[in-house]
N, C-alpha and C positions, 0 to 999 in steps of 0.2 A: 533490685534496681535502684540506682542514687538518682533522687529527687535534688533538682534545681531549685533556690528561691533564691529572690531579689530580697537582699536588706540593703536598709537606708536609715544611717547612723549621722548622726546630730552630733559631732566633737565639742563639745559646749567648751573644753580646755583651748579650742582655737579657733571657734565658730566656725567651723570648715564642714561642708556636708558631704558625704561619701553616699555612693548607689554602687552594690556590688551585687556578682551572682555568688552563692554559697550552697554546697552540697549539702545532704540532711545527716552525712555522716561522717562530717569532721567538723572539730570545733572553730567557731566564729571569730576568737580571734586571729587563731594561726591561718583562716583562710586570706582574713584581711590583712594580715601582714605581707603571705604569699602574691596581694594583691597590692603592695608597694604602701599598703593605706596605714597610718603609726597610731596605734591608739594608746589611752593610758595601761599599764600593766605592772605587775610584781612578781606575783609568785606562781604563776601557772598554774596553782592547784587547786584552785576555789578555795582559799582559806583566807585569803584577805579580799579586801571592798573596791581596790585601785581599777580592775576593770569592771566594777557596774555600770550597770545602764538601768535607764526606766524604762521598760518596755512601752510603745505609745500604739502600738497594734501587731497585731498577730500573734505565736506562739516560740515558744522558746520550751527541749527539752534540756534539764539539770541537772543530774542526777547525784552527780558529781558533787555540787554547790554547799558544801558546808560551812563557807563561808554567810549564808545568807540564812537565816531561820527561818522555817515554812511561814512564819508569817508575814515576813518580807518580800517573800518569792510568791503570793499569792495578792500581795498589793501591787504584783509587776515591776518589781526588780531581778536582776539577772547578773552573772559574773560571766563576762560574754568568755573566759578562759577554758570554762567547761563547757560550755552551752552549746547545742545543738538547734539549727532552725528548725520548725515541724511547719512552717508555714511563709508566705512573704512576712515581712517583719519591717518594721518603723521604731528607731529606737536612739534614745540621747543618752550621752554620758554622762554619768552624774561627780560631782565632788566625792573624795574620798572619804572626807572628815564626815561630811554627812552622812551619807549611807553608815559609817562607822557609828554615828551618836544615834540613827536610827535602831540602830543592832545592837548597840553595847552602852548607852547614855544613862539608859532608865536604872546601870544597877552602878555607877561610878560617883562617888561620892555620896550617898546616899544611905550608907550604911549597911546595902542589903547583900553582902558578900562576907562571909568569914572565911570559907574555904570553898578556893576554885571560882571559877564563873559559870553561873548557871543559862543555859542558851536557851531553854526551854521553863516558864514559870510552872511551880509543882501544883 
């Protein structure tokens, strides 16, 4: 049986606040879209940062989210494109560039890359 929760999204890109209901088995951005509400987005696949949020309460499942490194996804960040609610939910949009220098900053310029990018430290 599909579980109803209320999220309530912070568009920090237009200071607009959204209160929506969303099922626990389709993804959160295509329900808000369904629900007229535009939020930032790219690539639908979790592989880019354009639709993160910071999660600011409740649960979020990801499974999907390759764009995000467990350790970002566990400071409560999310790619609302894949994401799943598990629970009511409170959550802001974030910059793109940021979440990007949060996840990719530490090895650019720095010299610590010869070959490929490492998402995971050995």
């Amino acid at each position: 049986m599909t579980q109803i929760y209320t999220i309530k999204i912070h568009n920090r890109h237009t200071d607009q606040y959204h209160t929506l209901e969303v099922p626990d088995d389709r993804y959160i951005l295509h329900n808000c879209e369904t629900q007229g509400v535009d939020l930032p987005f790219s690539c639908r696949n979790g592989a880019c940062t354009t639709c993160a949020v910071r999660i600011l309460s409740g649960e979020i499942y990801q499974p999907e989210a390759m764009g995000l490194s467990p350790d970002l996804q566990k400071q409560g960040y999310a790619l609302l494109c894949v994401s799943y609610a598990r629970s009511d939910l409170e959550v802001e949009t974030q910059d793109e560039d940021e979440v990007y220098e949060l996840q990719f900053g530490r090895y650019f310029g720095k010299g610590k890359i010869e070959i490929g990018l490492p998402l995971e430290d050995d």
